[in-house]
N, CA, C and O atoms as CSV, one atom per row, in Angstrom:
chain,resi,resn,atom,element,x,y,z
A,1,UNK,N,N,-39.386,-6.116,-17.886
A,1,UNK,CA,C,-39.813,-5.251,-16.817
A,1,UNK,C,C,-38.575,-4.689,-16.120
A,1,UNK,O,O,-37.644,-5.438,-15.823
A,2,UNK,N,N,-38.545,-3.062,-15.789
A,2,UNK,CA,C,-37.726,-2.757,-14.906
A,2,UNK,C,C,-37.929,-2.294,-14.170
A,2,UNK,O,O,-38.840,-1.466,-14.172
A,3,UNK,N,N,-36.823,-2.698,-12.573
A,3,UNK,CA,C,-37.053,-1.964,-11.330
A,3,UNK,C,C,-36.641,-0.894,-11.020
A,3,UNK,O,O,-35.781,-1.278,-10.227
A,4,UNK,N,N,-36.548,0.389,-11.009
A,4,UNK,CA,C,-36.307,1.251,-10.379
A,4,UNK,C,C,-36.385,1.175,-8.611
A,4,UNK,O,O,-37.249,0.973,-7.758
A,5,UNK,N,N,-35.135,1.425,-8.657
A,5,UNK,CA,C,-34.765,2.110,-7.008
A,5,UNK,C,C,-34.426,3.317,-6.730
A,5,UNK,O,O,-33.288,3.787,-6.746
A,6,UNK,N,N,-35.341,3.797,-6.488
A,6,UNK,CA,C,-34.757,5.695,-5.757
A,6,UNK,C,C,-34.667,5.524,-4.578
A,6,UNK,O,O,-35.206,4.568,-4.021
A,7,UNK,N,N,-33.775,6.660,-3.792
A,7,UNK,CA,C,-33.380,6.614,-2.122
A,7,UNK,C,C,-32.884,7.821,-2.103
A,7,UNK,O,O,-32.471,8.496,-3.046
A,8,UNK,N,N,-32.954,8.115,-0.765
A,8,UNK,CA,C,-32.440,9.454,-0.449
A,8,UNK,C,C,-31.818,8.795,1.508
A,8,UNK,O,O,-32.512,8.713,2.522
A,9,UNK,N,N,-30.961,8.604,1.402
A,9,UNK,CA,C,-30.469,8.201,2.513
A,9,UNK,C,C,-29.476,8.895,3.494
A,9,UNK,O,O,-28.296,9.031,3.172
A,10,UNK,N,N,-29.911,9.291,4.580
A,10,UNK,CA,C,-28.676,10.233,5.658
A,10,UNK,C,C,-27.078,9.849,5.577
A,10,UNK,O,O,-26.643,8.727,5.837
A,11,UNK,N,N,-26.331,10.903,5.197
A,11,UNK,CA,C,-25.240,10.565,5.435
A,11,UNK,C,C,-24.089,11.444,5.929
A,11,UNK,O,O,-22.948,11.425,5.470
A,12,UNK,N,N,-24.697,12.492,7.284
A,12,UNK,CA,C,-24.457,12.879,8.230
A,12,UNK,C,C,-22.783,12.652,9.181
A,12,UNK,O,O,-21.884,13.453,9.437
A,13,UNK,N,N,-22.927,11.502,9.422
A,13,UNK,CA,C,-22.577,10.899,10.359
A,13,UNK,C,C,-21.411,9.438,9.253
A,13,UNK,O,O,-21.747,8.866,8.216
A,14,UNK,N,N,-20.463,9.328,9.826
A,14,UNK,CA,C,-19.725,8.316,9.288
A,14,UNK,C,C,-20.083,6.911,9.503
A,14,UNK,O,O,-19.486,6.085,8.814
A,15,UNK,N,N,-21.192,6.395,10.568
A,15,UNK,CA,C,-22.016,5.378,10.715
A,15,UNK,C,C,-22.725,5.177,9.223
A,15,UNK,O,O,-22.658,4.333,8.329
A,16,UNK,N,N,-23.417,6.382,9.446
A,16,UNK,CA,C,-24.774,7.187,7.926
A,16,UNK,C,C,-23.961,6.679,6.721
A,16,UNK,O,O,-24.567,5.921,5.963
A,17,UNK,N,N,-22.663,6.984,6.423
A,17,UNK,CA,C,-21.934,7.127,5.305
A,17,UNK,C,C,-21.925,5.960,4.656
A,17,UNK,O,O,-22.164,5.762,3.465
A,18,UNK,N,N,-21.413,4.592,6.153
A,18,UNK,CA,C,-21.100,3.255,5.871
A,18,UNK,C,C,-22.239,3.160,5.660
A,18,UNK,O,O,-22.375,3.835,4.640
A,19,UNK,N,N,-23.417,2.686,5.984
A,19,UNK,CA,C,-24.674,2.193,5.974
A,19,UNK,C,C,-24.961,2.470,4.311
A,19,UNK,O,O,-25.075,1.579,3.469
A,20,UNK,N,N,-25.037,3.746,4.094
A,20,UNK,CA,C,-26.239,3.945,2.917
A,20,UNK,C,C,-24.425,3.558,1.555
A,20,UNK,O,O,-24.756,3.337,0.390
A,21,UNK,N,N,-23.063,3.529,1.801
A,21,UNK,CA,C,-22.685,3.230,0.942
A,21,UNK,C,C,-23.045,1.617,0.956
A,21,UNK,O,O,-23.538,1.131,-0.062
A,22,UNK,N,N,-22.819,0.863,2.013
A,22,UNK,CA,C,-23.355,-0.766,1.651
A,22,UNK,C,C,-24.937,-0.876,1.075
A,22,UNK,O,O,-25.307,-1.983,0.684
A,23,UNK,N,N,-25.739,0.096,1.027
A,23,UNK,CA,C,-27.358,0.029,0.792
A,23,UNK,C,C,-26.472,0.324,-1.330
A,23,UNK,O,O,-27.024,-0.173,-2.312
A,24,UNK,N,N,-25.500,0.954,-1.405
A,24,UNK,CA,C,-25.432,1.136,-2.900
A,24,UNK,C,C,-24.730,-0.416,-3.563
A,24,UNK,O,O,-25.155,-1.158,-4.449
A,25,UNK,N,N,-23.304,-0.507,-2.563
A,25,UNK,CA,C,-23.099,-2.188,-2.905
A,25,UNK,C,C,-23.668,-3.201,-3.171
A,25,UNK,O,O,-23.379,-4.117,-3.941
A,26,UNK,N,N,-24.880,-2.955,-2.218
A,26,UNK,CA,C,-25.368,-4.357,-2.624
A,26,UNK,C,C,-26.619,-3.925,-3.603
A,26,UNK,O,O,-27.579,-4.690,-3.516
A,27,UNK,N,N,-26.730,-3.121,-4.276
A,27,UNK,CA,C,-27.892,-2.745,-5.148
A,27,UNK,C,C,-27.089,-3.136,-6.116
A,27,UNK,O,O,-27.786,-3.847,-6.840
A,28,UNK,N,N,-25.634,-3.058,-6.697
A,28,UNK,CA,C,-24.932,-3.358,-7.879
A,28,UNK,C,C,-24.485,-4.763,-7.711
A,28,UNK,O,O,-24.231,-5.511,-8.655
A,29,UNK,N,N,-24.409,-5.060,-6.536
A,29,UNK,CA,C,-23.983,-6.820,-6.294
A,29,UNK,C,C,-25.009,-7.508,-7.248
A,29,UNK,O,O,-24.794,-8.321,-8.147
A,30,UNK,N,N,-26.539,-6.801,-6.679
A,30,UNK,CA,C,-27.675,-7.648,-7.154
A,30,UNK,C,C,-28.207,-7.453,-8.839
A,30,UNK,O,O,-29.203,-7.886,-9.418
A,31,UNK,N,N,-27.151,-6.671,-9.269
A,31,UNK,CA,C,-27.301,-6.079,-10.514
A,31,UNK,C,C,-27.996,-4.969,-10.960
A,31,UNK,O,O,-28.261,-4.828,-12.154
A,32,UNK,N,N,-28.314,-4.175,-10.119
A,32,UNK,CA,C,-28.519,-3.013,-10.620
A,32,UNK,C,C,-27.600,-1.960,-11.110
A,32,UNK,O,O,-26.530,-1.969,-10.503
A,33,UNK,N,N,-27.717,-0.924,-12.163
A,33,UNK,CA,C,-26.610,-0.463,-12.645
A,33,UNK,C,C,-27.289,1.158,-12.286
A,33,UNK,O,O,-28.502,1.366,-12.259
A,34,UNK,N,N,-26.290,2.164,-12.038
A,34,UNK,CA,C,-26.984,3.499,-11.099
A,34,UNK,C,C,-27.234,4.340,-12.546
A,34,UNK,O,O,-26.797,4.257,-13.694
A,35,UNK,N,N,-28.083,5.099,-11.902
A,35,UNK,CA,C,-28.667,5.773,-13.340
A,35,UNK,C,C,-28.061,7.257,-13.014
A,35,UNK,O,O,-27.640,7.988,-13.910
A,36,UNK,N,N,-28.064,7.647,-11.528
A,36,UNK,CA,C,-27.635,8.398,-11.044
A,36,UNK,C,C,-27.305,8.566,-9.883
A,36,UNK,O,O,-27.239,7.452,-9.364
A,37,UNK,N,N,-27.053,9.349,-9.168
A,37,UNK,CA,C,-26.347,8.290,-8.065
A,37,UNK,C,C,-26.884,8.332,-6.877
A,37,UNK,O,O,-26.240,8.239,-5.832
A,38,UNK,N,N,-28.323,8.501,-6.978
A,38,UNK,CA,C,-29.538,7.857,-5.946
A,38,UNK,C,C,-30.488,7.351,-6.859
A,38,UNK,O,O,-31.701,7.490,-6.705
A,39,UNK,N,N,-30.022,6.838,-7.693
A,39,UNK,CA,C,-31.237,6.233,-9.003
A,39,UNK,C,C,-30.848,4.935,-9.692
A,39,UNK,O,O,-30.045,5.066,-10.615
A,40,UNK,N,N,-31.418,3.271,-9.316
A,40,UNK,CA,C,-30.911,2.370,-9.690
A,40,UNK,C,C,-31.510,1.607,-10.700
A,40,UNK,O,O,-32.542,1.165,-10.195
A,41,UNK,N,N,-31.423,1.238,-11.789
A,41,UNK,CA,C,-32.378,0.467,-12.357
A,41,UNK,C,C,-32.049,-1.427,-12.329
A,41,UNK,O,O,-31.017,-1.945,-11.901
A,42,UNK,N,N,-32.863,-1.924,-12.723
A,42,UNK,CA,C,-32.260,-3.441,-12.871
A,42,UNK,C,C,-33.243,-4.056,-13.836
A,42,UNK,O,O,-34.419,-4.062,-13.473
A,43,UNK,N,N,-32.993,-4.485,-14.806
A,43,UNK,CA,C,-34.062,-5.584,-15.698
A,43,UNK,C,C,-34.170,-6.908,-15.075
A,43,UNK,O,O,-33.321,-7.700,-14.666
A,44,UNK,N,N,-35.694,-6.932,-15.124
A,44,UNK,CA,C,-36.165,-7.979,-14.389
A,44,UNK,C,C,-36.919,-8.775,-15.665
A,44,UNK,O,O,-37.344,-8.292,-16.714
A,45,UNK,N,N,-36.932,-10.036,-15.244
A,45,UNK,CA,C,-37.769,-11.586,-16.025
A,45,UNK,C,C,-39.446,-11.370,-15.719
A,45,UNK,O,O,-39.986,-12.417,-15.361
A,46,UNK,N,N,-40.227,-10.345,-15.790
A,46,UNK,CA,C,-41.435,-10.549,-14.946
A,46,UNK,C,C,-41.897,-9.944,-13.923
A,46,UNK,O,O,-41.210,-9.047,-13.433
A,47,UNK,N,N,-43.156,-10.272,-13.351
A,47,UNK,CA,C,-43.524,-10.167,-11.796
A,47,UNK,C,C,-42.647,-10.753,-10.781
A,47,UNK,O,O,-42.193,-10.152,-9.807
A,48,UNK,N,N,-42.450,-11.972,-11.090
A,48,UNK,CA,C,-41.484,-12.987,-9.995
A,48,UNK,C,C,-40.433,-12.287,-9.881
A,48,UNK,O,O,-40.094,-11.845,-8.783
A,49,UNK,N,N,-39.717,-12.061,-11.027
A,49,UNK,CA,C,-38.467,-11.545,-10.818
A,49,UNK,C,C,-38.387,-10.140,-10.019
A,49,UNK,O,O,-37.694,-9.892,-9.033
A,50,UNK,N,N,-39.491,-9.090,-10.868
A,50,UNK,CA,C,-39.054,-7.771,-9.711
A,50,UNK,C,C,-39.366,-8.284,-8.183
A,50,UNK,O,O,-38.429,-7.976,-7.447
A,51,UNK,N,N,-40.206,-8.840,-7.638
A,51,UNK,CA,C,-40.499,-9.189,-6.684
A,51,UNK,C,C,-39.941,-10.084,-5.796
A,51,UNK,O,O,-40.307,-10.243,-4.632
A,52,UNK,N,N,-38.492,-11.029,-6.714
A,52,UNK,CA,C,-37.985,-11.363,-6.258
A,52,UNK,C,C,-36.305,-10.116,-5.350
A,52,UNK,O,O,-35.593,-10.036,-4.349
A,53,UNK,N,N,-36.494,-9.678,-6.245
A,53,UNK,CA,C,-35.795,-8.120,-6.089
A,53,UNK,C,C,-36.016,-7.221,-5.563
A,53,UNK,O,O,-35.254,-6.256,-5.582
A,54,UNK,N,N,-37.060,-7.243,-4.964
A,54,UNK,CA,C,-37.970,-6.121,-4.228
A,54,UNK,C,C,-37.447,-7.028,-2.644
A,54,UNK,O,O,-36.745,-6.399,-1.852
A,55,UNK,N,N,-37.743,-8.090,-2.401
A,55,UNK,CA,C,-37.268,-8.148,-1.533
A,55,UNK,C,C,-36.199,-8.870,-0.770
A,55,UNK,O,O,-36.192,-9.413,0.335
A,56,UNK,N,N,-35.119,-8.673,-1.892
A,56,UNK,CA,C,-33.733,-8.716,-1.667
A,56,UNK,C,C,-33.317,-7.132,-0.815
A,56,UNK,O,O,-32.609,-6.873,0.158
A,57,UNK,N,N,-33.983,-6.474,-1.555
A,57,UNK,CA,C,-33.731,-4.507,-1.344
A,57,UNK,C,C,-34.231,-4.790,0.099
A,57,UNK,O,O,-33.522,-4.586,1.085
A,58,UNK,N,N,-35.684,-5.345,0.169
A,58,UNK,CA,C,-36.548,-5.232,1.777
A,58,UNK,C,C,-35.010,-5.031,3.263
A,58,UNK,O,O,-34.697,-4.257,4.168
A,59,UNK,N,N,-34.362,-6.751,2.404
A,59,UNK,CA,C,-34.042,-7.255,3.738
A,59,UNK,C,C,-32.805,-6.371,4.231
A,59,UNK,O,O,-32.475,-6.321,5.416
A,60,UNK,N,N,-31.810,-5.315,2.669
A,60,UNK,CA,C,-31.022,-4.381,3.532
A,60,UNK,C,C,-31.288,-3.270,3.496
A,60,UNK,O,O,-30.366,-2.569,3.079
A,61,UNK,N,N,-32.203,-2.746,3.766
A,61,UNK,CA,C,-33.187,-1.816,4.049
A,61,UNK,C,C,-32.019,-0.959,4.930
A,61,UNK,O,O,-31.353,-1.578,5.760
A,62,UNK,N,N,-31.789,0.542,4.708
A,62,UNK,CA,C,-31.096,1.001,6.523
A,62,UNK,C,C,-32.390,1.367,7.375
A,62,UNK,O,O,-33.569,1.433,7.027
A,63,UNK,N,N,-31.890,1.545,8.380
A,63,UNK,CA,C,-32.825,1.673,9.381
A,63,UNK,C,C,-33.413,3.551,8.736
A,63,UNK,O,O,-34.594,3.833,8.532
A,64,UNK,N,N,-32.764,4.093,8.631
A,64,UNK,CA,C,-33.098,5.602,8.418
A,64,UNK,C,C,-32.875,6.242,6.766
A,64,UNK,O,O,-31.957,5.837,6.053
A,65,UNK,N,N,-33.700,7.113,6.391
A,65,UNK,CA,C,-33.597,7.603,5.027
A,65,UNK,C,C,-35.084,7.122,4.346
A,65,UNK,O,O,-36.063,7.055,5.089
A,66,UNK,N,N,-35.173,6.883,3.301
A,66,UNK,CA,C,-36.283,6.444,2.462
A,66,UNK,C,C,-35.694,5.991,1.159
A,66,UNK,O,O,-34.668,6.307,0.558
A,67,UNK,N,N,-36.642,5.173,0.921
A,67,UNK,CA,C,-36.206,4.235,-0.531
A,67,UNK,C,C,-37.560,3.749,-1.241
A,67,UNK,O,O,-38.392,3.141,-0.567
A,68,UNK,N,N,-37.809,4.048,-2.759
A,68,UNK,CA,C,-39.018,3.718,-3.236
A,68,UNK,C,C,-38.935,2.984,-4.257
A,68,UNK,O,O,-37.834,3.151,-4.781
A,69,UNK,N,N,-39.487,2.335,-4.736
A,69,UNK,CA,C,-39.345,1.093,-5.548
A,69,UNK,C,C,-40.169,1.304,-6.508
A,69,UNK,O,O,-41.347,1.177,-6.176
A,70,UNK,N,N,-39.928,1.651,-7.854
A,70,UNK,CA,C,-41.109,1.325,-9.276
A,70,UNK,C,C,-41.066,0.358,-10.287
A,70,UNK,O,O,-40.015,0.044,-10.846
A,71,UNK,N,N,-42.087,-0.099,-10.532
A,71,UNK,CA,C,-41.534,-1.431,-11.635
A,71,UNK,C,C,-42.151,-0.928,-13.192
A,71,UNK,O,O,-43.370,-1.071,-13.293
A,72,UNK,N,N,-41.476,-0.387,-14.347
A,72,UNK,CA,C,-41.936,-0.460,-15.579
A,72,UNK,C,C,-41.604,-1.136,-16.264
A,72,UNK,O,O,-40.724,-1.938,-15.954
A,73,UNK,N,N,-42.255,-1.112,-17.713
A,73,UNK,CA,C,-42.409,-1.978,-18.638
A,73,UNK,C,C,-41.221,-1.678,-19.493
A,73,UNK,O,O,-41.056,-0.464,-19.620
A,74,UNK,N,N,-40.318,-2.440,-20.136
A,74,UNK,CA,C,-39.249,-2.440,-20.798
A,74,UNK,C,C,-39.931,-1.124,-22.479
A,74,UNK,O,O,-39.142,-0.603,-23.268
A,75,UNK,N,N,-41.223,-0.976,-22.525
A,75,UNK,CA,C,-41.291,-0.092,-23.621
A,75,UNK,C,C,-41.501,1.435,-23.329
A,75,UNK,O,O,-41.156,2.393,-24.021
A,76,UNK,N,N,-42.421,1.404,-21.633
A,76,UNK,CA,C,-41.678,2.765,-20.991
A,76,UNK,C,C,-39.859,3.317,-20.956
A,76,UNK,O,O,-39.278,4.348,-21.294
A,77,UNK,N,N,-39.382,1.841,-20.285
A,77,UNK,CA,C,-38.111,2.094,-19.910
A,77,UNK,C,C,-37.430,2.597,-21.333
A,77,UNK,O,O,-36.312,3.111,-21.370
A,78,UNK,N,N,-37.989,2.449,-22.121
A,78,UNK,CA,C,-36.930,2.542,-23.429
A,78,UNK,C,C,-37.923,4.457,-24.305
A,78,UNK,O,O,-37.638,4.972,-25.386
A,79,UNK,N,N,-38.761,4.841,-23.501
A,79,UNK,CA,C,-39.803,6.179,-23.996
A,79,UNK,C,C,-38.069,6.990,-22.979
A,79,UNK,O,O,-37.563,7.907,-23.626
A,80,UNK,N,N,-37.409,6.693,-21.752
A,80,UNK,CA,C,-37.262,7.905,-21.293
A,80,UNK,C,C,-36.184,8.452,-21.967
A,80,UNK,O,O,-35.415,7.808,-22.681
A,81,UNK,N,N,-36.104,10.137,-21.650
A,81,UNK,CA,C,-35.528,10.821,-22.452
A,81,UNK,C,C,-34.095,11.389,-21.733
A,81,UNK,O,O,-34.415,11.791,-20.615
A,82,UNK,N,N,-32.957,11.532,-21.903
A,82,UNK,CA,C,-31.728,11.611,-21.569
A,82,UNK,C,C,-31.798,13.671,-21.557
A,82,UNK,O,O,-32.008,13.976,-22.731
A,83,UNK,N,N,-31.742,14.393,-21.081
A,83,UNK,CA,C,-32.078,15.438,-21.191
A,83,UNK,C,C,-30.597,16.373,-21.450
A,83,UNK,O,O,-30.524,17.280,-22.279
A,84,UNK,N,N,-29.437,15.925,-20.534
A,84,UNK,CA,C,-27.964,16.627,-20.681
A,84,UNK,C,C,-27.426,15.573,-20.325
A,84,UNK,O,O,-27.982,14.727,-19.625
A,85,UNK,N,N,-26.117,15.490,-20.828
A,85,UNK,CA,C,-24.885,14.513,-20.590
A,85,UNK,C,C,-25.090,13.618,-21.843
A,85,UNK,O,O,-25.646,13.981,-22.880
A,86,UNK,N,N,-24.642,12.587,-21.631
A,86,UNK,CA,C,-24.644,11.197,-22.635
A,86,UNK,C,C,-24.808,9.929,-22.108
A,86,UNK,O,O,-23.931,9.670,-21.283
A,87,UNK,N,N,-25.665,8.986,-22.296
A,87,UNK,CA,C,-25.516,7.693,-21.491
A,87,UNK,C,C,-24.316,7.396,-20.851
A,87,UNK,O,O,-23.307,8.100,-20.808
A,88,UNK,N,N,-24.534,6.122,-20.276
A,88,UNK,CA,C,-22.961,5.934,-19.773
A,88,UNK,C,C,-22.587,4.498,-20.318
A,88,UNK,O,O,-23.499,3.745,-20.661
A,89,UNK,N,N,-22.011,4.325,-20.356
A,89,UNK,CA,C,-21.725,2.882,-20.683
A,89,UNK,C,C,-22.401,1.475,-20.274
A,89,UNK,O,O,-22.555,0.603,-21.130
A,90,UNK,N,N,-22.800,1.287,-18.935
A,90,UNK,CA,C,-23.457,0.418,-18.413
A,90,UNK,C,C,-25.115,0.139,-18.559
A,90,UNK,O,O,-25.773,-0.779,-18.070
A,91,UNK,N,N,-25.759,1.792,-19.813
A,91,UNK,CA,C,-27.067,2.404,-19.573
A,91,UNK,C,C,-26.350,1.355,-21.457
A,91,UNK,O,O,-27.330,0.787,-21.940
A,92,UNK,N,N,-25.746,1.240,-21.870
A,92,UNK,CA,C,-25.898,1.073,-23.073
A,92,UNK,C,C,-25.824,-0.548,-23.055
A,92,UNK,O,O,-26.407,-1.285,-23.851
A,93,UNK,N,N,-24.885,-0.999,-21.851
A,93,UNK,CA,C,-24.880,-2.438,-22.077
A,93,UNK,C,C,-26.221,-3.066,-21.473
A,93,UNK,O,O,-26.530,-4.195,-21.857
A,94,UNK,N,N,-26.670,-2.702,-20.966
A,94,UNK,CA,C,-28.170,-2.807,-20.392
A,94,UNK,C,C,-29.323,-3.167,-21.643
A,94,UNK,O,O,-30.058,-4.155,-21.648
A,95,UNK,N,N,-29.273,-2.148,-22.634
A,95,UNK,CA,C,-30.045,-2.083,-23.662
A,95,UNK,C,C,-29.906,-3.322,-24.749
A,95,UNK,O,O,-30.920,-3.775,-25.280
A,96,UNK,N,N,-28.706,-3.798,-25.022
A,96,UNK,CA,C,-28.329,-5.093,-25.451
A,96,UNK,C,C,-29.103,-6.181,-24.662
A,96,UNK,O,O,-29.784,-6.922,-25.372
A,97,UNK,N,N,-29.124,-6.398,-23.431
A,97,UNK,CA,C,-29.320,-7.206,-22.563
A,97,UNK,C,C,-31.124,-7.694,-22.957
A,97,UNK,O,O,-31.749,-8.726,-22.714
A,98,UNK,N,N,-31.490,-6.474,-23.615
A,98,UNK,CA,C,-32.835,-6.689,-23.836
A,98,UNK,C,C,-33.199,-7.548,-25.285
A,98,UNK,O,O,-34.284,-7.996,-25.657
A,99,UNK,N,N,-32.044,-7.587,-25.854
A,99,UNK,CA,C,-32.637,-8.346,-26.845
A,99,UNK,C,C,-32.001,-9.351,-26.691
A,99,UNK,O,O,-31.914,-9.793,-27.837
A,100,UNK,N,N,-31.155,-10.462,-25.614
A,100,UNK,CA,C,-30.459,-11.633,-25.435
A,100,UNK,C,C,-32.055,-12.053,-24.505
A,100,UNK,O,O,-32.581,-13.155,-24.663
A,101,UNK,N,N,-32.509,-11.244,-23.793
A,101,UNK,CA,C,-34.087,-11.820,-23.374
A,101,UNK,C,C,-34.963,-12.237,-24.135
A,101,UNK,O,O,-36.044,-12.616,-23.683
């Protein structure tokens, strides 16, 4: 199962800047790898697990912006289609990761 994290967070203000860059730190602390760079994914063990992850995200929430959370199935996650550019490196070590599960 994977989590998707999308956000769109204010960053206005050099308060704004710090805030929503620690809202990206700790999305990669917790292992998520950016898909783009308001777009996070993370492979999860399950229900427990996204949910254990869901509210890790809850508790550093910023106060302002929006952030939405989706959980798919590792055979969606593997349907989506790359449209321009080329994976990146971390989108490829990810994909390994699925068959050490």
């Amino acid at each position: 199962m994977w989590l998707m994290c999308f956000f769109d967070l204010p960053v206005g203000t050099k308060q704004q800047r710090k805030m929503a860059s620690k809202f990206r730190i700790h999305l990669k602390d917790d292992g998520f790898i950016m898909l783009q760079f308001s777009v996070y994914a993370r492979l999860c063990r399950g229900e427990d697990g996204s949910t254990k992850h869901i509210e890790r995200i809850r508790s550093k929430c910023p106060k302002e912006g929006s952030i939405r959370l989706l959980t798919i199935t590792d055979k969606q996650y593997g349907r989506m289609k790359l449209m321009l550019g080329t994976a990146k490196k971390t989108e490829e070590i990810a994909g390994e990761q699925l068959v050490l599960l």
